[in-house]
Every structure is written in structure tokens, then in C-alpha cells.
C-alpha positions as YAML, in Angstrom:
chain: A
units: angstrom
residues:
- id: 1
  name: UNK
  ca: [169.18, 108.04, 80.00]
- id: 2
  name: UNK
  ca: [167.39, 111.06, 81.20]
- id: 3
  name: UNK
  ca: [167.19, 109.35, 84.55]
- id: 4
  name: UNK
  ca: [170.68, 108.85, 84.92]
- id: 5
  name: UNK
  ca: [171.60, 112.33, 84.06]
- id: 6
  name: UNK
  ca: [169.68, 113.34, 86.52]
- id: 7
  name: UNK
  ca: [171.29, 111.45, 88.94]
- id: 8
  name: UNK
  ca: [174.77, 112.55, 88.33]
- id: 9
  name: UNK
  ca: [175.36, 108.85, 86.00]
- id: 10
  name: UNK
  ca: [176.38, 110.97, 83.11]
- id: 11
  name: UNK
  ca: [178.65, 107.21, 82.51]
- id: 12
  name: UNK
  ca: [175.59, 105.39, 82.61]
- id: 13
  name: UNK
  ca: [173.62, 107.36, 80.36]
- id: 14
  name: UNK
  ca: [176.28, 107.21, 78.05]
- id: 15
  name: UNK
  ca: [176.35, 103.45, 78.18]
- id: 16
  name: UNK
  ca: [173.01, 103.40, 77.18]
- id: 17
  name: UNK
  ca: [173.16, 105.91, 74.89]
- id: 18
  name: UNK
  ca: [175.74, 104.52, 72.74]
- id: 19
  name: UNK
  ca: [175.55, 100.59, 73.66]
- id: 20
  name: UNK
  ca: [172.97, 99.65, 75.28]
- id: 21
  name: UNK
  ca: [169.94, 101.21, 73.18]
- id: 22
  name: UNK
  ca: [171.52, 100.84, 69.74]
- id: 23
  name: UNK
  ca: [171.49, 96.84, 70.30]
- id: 24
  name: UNK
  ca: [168.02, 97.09, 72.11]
- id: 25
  name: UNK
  ca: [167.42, 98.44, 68.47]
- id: 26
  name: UNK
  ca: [168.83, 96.09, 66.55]
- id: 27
  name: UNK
  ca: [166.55, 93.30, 68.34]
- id: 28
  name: UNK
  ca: [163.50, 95.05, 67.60]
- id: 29
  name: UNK
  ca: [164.63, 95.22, 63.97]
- id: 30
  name: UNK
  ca: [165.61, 91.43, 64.06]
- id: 31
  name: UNK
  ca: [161.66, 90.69, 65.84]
- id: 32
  name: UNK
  ca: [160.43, 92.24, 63.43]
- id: 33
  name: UNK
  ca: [161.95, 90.82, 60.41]
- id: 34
  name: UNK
  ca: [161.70, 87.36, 61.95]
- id: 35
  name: UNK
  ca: [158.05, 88.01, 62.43]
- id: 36
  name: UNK
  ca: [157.13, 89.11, 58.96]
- id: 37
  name: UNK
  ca: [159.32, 86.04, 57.65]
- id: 38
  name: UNK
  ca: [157.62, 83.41, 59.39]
- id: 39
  name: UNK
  ca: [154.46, 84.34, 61.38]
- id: 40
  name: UNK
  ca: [152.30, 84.60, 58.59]
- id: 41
  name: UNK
  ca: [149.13, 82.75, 59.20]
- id: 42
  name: UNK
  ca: [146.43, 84.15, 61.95]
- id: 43
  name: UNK
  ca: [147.30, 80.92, 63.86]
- id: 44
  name: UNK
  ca: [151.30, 81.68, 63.61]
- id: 45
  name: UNK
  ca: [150.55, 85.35, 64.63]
- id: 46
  name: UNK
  ca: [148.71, 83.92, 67.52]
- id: 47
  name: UNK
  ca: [151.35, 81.83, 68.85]
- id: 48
  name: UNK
  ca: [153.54, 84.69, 68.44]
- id: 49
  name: UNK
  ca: [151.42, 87.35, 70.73]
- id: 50
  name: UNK
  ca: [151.28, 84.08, 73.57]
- id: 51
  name: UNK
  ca: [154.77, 83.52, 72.96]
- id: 52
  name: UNK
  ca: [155.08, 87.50, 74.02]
- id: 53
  name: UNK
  ca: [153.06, 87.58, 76.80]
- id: 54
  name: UNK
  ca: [154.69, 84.35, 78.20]
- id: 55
  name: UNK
  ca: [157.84, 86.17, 78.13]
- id: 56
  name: UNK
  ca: [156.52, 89.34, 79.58]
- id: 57
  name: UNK
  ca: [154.90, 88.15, 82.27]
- id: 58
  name: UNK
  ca: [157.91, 85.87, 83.30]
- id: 59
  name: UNK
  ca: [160.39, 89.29, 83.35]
- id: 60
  name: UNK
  ca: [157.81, 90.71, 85.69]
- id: 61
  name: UNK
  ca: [157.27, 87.45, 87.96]
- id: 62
  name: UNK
  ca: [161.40, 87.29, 87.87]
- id: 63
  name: UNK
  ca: [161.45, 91.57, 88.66]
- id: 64
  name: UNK
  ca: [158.66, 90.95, 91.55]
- id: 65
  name: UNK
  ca: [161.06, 88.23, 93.01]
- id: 66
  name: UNK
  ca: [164.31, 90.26, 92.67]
- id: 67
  name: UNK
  ca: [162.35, 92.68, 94.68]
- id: 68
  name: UNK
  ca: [160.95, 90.53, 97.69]
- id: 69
  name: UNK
  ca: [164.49, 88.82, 98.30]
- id: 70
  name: UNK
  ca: [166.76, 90.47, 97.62]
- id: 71
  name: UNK
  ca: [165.56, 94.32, 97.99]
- id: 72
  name: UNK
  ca: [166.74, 95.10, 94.11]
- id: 73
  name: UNK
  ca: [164.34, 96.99, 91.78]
- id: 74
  name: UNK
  ca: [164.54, 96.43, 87.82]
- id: 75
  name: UNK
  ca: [166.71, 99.30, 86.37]
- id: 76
  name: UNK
  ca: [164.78, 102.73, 85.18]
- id: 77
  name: UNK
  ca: [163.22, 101.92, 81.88]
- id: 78
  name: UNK
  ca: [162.87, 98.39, 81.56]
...
């Protein structure tokens, strides 16, 4: 958001001000309750944390692409 502003995106910062990082909230909140529900065993907890990294490391192979075809860099922040 900061970012933006700087920039002169005051609309952008307010779309993720008021959109963008209350959902981003509300997924962290659903993780997390999903994750204390059911990931209960060392071996569960486990799967979960290679689960995660799976998923990172996909977003960055994916940003890494974005970047070497088609020019685009991932938005500030993420």
C-alpha cells in the first residue's frame, strides 16, 4: 500500500487497503483454524509444512516464468 502511494496509485492502495488485505486476512484466519482442526499429529503437521513449501516454491517457479516470457514482475508485496 505504501508502495502504491508512493507511486501516485492512491486507487490501488485503496484496493488493497480495504479489499484486498482484509480477505488476505480472512485466509490466514481460515489456515489457521483448518490447521488446528485437523493437523494434529507430528506426521499431519509434517505433511502440512511440505504441503506449504510445495505451494511456495511453485508461486516462485510460476513468478520466475512470468518474468523470463513475458517481462512481468509479481506485484509489490507478494
Amino acid at each position: 500500500m505504501a508502495f502504491c502511494e508512493r507511486a501516485g496509485l492512491a486507487e490501488t492502495a485503496e484496493l488493497y487497503r480495504n479489499q484486498i488485505q482484509p480477505d488476505e486476512g480472512w485466509h490466514v484466519d481460515l489456515g489457521h483454524r483448518v490447521l488446528t482442526r485437523y493437523a494434529i499429529s507430528p506426521d499431519d503437521q509434517e505433511k502440512a509444512r511440505r504441503a506449504v513449501e510445495a505451494v511456495l516454491d511453485l508461486a516462485v517457479k510460476v513468478q520466475r516464468k512470468q518474468f523470463q516470457e513475458m517481462n512481468l514482475s509479481h506485484a509489490p508485496g507478494c
